[in-house]
Backbone as a chain_set.jsonl record, in Angstrom:
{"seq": "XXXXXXXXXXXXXXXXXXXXXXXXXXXXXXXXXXXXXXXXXXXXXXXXXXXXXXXXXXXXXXXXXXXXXXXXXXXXXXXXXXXXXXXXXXXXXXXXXXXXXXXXXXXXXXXXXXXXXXXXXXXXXXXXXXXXXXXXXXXXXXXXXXXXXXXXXXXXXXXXXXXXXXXXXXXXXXXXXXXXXXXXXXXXXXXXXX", "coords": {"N": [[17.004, 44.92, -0.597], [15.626, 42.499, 0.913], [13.841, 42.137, -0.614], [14.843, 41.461, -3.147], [16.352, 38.355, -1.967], [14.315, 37.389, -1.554], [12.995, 37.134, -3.761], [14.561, 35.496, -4.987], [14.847, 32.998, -3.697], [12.228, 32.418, -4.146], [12.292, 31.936, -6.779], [14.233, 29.776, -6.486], [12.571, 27.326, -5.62], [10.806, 27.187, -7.523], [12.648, 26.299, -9.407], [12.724, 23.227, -8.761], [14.048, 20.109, -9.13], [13.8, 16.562, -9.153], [15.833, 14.598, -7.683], [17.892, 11.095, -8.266], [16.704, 7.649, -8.994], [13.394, 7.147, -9.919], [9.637, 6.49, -10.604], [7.079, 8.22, -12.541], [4.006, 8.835, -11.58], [2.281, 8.59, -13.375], [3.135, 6.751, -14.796], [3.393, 4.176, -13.623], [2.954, 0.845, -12.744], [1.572, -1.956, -11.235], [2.081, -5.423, -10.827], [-0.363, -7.449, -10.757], [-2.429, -5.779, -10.524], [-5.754, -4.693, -9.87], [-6.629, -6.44, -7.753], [-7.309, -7.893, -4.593], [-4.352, -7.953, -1.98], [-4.038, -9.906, 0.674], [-2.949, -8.809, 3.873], [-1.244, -8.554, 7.289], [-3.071, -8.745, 9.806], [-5.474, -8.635, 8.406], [-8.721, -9.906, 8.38], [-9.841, -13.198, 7.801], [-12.368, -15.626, 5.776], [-12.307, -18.924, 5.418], [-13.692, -21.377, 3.271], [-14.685, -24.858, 3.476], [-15.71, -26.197, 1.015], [-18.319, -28.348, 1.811], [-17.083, -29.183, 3.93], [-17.495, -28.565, 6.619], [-15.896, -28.624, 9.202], [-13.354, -28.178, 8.398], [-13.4, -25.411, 7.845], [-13.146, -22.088, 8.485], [-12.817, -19.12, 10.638], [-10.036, -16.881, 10.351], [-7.504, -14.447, 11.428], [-4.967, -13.104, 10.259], [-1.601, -13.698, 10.963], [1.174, -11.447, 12.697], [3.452, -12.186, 11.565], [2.768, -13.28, 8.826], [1.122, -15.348, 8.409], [-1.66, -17.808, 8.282], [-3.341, -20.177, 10.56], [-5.04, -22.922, 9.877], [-6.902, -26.108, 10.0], [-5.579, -29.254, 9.547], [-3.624, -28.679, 7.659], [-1.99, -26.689, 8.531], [0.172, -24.188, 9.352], [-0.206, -21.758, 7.21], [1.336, -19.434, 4.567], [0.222, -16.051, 4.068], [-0.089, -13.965, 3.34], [0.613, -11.336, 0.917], [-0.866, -12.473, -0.99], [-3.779, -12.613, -2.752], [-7.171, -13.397, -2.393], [-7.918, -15.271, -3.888], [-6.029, -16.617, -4.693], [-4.889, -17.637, -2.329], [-7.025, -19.25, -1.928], [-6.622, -20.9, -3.98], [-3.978, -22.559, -3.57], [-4.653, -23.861, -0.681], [-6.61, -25.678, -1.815], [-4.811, -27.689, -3.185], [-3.346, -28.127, -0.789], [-5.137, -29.307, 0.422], [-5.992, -31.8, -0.911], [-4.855, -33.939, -0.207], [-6.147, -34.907, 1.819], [-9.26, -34.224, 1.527], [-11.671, -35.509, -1.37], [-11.082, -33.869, -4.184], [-11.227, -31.023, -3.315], [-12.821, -27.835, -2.808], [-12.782, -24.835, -1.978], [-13.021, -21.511, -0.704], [-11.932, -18.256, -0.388], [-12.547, -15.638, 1.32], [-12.175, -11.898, 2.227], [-12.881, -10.495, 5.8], [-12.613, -8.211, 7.217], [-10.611, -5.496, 6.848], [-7.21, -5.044, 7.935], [-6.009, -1.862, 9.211], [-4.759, 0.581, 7.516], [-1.582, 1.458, 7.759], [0.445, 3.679, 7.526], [3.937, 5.406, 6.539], [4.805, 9.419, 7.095], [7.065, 11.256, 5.649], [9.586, 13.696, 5.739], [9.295, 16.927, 4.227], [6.78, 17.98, 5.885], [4.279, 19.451, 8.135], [3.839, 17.512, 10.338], [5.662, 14.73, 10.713], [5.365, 11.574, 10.13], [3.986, 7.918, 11.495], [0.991, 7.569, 10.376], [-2.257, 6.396, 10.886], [-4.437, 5.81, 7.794], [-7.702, 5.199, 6.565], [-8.907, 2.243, 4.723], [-7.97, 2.035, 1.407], [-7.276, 4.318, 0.734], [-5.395, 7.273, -0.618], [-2.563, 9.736, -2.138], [-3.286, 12.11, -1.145], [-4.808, 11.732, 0.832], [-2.828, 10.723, 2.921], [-0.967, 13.099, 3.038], [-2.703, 14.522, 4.208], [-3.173, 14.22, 6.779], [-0.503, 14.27, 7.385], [-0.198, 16.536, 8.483], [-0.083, 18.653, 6.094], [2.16, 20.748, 4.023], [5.25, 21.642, 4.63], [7.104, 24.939, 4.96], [9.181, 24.741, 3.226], [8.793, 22.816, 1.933], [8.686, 20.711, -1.565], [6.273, 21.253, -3.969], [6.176, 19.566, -6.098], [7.694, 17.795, -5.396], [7.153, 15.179, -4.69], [6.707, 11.844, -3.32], [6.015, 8.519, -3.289], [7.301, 5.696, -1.725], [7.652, 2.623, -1.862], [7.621, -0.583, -0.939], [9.462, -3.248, -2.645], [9.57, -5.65, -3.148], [12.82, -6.607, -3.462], [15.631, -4.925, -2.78], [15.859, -2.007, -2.871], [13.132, 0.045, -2.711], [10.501, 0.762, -4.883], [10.328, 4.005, -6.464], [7.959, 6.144, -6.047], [6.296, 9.037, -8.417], [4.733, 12.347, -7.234], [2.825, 15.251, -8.157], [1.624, 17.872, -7.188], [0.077, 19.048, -8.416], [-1.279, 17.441, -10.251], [-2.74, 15.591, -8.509], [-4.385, 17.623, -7.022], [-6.292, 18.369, -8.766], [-7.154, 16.197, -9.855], [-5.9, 14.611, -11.602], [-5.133, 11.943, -14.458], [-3.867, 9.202, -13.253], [-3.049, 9.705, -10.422], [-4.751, 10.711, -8.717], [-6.403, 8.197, -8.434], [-4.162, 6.248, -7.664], [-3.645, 3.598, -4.82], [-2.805, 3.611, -1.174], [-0.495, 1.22, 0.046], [0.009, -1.173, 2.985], [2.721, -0.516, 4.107], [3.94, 1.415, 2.461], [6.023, 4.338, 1.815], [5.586, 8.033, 2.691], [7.188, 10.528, 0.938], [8.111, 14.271, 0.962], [9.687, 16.448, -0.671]], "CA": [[17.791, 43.702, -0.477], [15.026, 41.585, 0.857], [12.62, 41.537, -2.034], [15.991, 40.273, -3.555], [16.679, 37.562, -1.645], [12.703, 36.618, -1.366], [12.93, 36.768, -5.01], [15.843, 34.267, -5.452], [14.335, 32.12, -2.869], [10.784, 31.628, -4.823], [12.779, 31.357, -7.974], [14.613, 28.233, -6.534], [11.407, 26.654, -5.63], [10.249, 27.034, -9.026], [13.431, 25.183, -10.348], [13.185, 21.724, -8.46], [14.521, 18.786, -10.331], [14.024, 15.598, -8.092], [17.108, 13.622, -7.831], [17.692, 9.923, -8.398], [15.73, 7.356, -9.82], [11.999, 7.183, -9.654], [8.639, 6.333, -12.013], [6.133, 8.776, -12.571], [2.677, 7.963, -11.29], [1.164, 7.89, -14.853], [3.748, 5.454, -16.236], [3.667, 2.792, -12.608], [1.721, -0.265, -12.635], [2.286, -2.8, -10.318], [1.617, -6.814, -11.19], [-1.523, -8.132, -9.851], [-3.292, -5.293, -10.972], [-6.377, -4.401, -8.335], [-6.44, -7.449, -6.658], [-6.782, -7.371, -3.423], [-3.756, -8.549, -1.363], [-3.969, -10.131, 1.845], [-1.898, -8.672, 4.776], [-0.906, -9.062, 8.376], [-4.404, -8.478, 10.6], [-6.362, -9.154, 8.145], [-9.888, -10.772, 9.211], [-10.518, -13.988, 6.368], [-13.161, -16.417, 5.635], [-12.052, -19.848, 4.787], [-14.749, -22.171, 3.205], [-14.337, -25.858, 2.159], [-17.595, -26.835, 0.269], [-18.377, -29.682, 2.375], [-16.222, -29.829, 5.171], [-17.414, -27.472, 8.02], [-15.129, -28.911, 10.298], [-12.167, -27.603, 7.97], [-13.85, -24.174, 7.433], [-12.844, -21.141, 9.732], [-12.64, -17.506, 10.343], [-8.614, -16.556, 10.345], [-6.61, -13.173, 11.254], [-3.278, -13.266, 9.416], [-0.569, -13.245, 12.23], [2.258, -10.105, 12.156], [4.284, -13.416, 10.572], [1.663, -13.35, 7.518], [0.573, -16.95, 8.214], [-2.607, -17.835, 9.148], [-3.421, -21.5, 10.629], [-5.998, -23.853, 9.421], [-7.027, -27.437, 10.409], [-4.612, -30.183, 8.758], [-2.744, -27.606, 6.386], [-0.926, -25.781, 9.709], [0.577, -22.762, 9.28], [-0.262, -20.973, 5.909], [1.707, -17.985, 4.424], [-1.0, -15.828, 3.218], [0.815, -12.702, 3.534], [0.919, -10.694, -0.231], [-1.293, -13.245, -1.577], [-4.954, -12.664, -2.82], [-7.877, -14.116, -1.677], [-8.403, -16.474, -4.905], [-4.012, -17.529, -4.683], [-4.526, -18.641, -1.213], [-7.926, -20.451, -1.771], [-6.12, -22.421, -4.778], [-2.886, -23.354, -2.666], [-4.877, -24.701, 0.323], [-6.733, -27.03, -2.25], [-3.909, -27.834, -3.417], [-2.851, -28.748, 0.485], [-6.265, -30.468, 0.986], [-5.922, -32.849, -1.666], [-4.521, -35.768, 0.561], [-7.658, -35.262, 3.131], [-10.172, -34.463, 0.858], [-11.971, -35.511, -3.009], [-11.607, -32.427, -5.011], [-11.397, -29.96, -2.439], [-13.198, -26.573, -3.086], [-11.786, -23.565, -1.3], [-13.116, -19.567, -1.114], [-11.343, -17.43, 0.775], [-12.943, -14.091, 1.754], [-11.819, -10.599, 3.78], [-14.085, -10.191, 6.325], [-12.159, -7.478, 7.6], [-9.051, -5.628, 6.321], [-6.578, -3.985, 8.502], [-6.24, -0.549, 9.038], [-3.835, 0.984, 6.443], [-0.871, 2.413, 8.041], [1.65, 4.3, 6.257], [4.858, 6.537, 6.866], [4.934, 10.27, 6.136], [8.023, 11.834, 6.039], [10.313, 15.21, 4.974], [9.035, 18.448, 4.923], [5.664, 17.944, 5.897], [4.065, 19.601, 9.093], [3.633, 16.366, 11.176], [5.974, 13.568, 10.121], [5.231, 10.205, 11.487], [3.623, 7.066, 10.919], [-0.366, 7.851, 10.496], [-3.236, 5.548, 10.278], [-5.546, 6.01, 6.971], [-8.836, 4.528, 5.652], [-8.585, 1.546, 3.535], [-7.937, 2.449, -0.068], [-6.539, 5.97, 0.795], [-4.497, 7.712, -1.671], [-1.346, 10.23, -1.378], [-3.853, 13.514, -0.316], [-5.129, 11.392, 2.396], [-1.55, 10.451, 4.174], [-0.427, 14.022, 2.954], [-3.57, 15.578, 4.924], [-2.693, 12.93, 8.097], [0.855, 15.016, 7.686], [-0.83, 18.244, 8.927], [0.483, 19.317, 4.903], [3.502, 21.158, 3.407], [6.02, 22.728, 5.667], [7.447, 26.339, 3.95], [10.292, 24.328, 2.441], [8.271, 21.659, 0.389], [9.08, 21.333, -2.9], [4.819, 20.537, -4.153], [6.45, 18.728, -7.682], [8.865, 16.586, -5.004], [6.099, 14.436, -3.497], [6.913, 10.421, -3.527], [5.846, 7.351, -2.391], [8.618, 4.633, -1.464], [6.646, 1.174, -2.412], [8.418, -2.184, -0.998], [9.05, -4.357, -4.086], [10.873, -7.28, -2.744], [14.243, -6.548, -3.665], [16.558, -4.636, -2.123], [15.571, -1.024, -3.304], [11.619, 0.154, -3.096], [9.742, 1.44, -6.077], [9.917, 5.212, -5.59], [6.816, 6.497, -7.438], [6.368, 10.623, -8.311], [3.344, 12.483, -7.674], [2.833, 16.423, -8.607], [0.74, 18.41, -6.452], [-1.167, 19.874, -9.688], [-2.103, 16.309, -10.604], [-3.693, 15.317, -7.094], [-5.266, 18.1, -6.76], [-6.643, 18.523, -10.316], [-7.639, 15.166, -10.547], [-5.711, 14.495, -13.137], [-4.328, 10.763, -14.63], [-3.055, 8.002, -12.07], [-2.591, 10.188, -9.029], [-5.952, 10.098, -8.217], [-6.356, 6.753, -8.687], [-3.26, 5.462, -6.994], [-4.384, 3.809, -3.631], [-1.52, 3.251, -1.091], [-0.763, 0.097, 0.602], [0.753, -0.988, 4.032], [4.553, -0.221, 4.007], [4.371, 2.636, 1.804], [5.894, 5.447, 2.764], [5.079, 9.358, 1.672], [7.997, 11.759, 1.096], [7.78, 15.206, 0.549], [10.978, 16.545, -0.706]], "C": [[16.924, 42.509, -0.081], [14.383, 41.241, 0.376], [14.173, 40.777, -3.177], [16.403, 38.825, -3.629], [15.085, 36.835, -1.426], [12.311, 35.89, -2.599], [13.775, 35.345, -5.497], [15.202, 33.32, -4.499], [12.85, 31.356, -3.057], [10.747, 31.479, -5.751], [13.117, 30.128, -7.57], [13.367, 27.544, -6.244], [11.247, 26.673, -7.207], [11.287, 26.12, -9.786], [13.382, 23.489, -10.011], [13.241, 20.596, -9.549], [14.399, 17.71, -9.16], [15.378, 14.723, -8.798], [16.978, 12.122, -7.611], [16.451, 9.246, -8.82], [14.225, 7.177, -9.352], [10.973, 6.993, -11.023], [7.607, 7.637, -11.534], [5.194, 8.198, -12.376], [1.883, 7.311, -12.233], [1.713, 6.741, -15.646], [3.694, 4.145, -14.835], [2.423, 2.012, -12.751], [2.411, -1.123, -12.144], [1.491, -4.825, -11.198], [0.693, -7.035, -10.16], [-2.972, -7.56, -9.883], [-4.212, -4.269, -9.871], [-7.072, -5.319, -7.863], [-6.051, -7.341, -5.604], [-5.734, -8.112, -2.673], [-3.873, -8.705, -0.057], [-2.6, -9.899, 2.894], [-2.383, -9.236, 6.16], [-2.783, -8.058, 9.049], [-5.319, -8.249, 9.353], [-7.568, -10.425, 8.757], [-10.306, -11.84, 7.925], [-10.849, -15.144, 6.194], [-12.772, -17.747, 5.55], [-12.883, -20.726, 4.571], [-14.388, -22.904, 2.584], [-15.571, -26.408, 1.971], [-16.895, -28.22, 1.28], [-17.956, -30.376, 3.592], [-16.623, -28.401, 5.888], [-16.391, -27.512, 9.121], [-13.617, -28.22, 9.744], [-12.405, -26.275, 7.783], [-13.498, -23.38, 8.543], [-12.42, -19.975, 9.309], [-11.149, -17.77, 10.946], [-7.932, -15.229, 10.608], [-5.165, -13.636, 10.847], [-2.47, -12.688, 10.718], [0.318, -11.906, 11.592], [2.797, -11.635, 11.289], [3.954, -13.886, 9.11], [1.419, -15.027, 7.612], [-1.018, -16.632, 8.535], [-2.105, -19.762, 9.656], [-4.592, -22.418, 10.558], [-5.956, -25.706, 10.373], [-6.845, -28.289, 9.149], [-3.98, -29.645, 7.925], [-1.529, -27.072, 7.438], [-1.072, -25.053, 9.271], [0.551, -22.333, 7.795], [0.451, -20.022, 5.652], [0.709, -17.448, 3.328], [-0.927, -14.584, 2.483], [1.336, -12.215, 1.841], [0.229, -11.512, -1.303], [-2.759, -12.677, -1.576], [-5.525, -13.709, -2.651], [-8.111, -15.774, -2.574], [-7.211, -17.323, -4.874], [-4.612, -18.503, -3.927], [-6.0, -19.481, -1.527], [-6.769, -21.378, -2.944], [-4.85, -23.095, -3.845], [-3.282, -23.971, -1.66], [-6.044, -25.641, -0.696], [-5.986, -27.699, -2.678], [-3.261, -28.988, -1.765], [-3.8, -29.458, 0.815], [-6.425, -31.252, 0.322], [-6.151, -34.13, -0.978], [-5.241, -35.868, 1.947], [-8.955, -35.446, 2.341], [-10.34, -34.939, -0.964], [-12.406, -34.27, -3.369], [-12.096, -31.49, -4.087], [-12.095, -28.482, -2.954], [-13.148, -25.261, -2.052], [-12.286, -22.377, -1.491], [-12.594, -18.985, 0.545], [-11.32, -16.341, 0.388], [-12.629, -13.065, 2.592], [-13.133, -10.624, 4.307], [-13.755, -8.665, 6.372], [-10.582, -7.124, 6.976], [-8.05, -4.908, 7.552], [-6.544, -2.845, 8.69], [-4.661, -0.366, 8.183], [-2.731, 1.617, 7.199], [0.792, 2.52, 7.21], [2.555, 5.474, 7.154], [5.228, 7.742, 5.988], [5.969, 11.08, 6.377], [8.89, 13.31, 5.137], [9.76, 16.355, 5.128], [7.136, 18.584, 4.475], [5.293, 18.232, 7.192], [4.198, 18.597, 10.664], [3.935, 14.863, 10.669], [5.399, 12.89, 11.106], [4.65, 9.059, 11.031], [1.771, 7.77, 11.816], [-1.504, 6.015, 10.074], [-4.645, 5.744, 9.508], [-7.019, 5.013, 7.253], [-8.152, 3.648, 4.625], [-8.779, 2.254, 2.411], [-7.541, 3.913, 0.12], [-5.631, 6.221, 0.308], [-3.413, 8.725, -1.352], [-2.08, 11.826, -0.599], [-4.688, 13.183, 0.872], [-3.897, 11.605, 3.47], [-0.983, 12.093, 4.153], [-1.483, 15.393, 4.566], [-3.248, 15.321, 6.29], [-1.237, 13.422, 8.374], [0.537, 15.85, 7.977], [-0.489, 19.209, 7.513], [2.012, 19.81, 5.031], [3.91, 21.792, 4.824], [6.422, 23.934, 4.307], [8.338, 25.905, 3.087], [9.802, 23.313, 1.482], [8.607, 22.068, -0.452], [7.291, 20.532, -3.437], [5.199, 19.47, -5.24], [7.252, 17.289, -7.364], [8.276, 15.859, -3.772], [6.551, 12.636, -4.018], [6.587, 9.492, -2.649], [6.838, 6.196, -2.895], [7.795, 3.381, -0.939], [7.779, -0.103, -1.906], [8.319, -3.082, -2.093], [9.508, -5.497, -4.021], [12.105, -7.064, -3.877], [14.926, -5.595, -2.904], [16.297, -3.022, -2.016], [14.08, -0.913, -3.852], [11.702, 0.953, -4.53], [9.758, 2.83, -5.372], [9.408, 5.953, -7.159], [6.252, 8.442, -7.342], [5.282, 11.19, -8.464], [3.696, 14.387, -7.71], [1.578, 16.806, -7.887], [-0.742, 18.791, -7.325], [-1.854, 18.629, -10.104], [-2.696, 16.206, -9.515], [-4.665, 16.217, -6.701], [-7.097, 18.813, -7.855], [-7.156, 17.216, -10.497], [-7.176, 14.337, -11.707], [-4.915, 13.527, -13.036], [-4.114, 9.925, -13.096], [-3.166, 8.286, -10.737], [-3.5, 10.416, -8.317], [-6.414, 8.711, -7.75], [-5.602, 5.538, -7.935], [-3.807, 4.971, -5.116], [-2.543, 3.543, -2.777], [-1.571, 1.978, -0.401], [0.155, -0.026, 1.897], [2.224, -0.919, 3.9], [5.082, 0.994, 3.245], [4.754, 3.617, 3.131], [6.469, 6.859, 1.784], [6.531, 10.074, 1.876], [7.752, 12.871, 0.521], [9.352, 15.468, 0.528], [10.898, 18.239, -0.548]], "O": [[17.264, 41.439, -0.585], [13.992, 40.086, 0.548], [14.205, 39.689, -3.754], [16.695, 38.167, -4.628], [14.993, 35.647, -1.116], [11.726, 34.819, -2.761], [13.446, 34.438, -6.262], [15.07, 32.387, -5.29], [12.397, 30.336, -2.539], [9.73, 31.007, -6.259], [12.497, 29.204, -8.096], [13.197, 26.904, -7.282], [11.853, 25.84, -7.882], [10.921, 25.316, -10.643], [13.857, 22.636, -10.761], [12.553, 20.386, -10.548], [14.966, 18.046, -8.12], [15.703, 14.391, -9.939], [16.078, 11.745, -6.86], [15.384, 9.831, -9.01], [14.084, 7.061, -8.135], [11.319, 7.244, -12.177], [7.42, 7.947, -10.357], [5.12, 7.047, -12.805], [1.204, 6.284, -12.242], [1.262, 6.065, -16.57], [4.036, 3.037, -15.249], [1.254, 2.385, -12.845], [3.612, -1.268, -12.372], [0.537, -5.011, -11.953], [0.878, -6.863, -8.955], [-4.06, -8.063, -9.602], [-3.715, -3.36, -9.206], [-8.223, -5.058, -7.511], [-4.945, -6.911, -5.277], [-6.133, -9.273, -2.582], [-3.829, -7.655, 0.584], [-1.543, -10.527, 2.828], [-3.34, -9.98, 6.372], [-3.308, -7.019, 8.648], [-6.081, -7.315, 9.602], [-7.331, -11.474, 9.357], [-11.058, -11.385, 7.063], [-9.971, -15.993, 6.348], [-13.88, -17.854, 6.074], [-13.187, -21.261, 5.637], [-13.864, -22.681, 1.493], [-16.29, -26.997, 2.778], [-15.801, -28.763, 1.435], [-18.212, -31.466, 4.104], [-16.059, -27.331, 5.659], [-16.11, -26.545, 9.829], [-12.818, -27.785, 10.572], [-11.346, -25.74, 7.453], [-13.522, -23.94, 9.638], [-11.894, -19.652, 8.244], [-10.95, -18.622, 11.812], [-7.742, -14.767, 9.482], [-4.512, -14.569, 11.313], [-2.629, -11.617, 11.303], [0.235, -11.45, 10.451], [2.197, -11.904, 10.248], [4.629, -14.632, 8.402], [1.639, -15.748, 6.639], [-1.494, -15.563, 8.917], [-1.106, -20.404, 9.332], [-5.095, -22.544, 11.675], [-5.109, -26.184, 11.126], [-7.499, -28.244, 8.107], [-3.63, -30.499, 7.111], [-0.335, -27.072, 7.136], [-2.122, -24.783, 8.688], [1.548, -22.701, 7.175], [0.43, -19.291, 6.643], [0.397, -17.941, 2.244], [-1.459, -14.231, 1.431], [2.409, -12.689, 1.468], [0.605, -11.36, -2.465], [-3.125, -12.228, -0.49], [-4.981, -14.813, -2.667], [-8.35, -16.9, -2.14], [-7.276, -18.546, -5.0], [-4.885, -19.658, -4.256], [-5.863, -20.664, -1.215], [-6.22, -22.425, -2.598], [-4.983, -24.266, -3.487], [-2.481, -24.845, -1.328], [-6.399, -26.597, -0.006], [-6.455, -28.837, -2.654], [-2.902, -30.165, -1.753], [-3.52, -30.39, 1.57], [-7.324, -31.938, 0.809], [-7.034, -34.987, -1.024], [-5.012, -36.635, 2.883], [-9.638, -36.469, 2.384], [-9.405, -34.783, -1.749], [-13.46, -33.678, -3.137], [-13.284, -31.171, -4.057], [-11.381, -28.099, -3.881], [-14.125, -25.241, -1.303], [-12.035, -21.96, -2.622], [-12.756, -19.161, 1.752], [-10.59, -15.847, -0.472], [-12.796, -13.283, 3.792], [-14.194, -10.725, 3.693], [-14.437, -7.876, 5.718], [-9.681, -7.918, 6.704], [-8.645, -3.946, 8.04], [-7.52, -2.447, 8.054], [-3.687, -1.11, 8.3], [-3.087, 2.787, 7.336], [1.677, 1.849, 6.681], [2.148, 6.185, 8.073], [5.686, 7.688, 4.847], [5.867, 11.737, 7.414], [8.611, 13.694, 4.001], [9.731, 16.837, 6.26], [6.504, 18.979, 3.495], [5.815, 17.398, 7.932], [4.574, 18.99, 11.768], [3.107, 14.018, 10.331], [5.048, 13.156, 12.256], [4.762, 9.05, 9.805], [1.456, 8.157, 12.941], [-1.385, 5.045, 9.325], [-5.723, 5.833, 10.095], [-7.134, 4.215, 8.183], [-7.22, 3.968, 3.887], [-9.694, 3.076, 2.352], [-7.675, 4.562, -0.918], [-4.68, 5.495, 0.596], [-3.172, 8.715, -0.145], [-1.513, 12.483, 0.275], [-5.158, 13.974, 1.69], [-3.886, 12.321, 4.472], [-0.529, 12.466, 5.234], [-1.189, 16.329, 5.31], [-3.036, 16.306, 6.997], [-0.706, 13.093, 9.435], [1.445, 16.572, 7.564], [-0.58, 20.428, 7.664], [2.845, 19.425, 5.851], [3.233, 22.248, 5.746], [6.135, 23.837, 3.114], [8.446, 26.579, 2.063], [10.345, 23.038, 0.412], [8.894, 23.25, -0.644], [7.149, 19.323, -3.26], [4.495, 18.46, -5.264], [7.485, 16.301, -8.061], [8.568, 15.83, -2.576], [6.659, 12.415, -5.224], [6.8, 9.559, -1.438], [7.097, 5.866, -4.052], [7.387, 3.235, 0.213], [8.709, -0.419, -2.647], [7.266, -3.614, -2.444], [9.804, -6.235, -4.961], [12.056, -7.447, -5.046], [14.294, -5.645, -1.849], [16.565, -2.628, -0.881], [13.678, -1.419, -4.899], [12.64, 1.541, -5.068], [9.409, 3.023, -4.208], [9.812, 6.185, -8.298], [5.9, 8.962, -6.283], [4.609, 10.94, -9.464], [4.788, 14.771, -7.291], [0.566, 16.111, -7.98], [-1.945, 18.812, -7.066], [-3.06, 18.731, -10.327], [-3.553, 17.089, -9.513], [-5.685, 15.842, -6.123], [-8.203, 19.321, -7.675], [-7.739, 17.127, -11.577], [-7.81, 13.631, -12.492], [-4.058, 13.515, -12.152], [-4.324, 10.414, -11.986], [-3.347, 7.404, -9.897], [-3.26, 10.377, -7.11], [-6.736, 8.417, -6.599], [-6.016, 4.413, -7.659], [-4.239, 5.806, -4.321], [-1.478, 3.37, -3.371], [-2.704, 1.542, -0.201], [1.024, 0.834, 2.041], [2.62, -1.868, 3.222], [6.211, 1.479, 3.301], [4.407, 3.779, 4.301], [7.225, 6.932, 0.815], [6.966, 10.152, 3.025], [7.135, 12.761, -0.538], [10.154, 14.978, 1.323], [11.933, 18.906, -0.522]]}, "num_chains": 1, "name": "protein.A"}
């Protein structure tokens, strides 16, 4: 009776179907590409050819601003480094002629991400920049006995109302194989194991 019930119990594993909607890793692409986006504690450069006195090192507040001299308060927050240089020439116009603007990371934040469901050690972990889903998964202490390995997802903030929830397969990640390698994660993600 219990090779029975052991049996029926590593058959249902084998059937999982994930429920509701979601993209596969190999078909998601996000706009912007791999450009890097500037977040909150970020460390970043600001240089105006010519004006030292307007030039300065910046950490991006939790509020995603930073603050500059005669611009104020910036929102810098989901913006790459090349956006926000053009929008503060843009704002330095009516101080300076033909403003020129680079804005560099010195420093990026530390990556932190939430890992949750049936994974040894839910919780919110803190990766390595550019760390992918077998980093945060490893940062979960791994599978609990109930994982489903095919019902792995990351839940992406997309500005709207409902995140991107993107599907990764254990056999791809660990195989190397297509996108899921590739995929890095970013701050707000967060890992489910289903």
């Amino acid at each position: 009776m219990n090779r029975l019930l052991l049996a029926t119990l590593l058959g249902l594993g084998a059937c999982y179907t994930p429920h509701g909607t979601f993209v596969e890793v190999a078909t998601f692409s996000e706009r912007g590409g791999d450009e890097y986006l500037i977040a909150a504690g970020d460390l970043l450069q600001v240089s105006v050819f010519g004006q030292e006195s307007m030039s300065a090192r910046v950490r991006v507040r939790p509020d995603g601003r930073v603050s500059l001299p005669l611009v104020n308060d910036v929102l810098a927050l989901g913006k790459s480094p090349r956006q926000l240089g053009l929008e503060l020439e843009l704002r330095l116009k009516d101080f300076v002629n033909k403003p020129s603007v680079r804005v560099s990371l010195e420093e990026s934040r530390a990556l932190t991400v939430s890992v949750m469901g049936e994974v040894l050690k839910p919780g919110t972990v803190t990766l390595e920049p550019n760390a992918g889903v077998l980093q945060a998964l490893a940062a979960g202490g791994g599978f609990s006995d109930f994982a489903h390995r095919d019902g792995i997802f990351v839940l992406r903030p997309s500005g709207v109302a409902t995140p991107t929830r993107v599907r990764f397969t254990w056999t791809a990640l660990t195989r190397g194989e297509g996108h899921a390698t590739t995929f890095r994660l970013t701050p707000g993600d967060v890992v489910v194991v289903e």
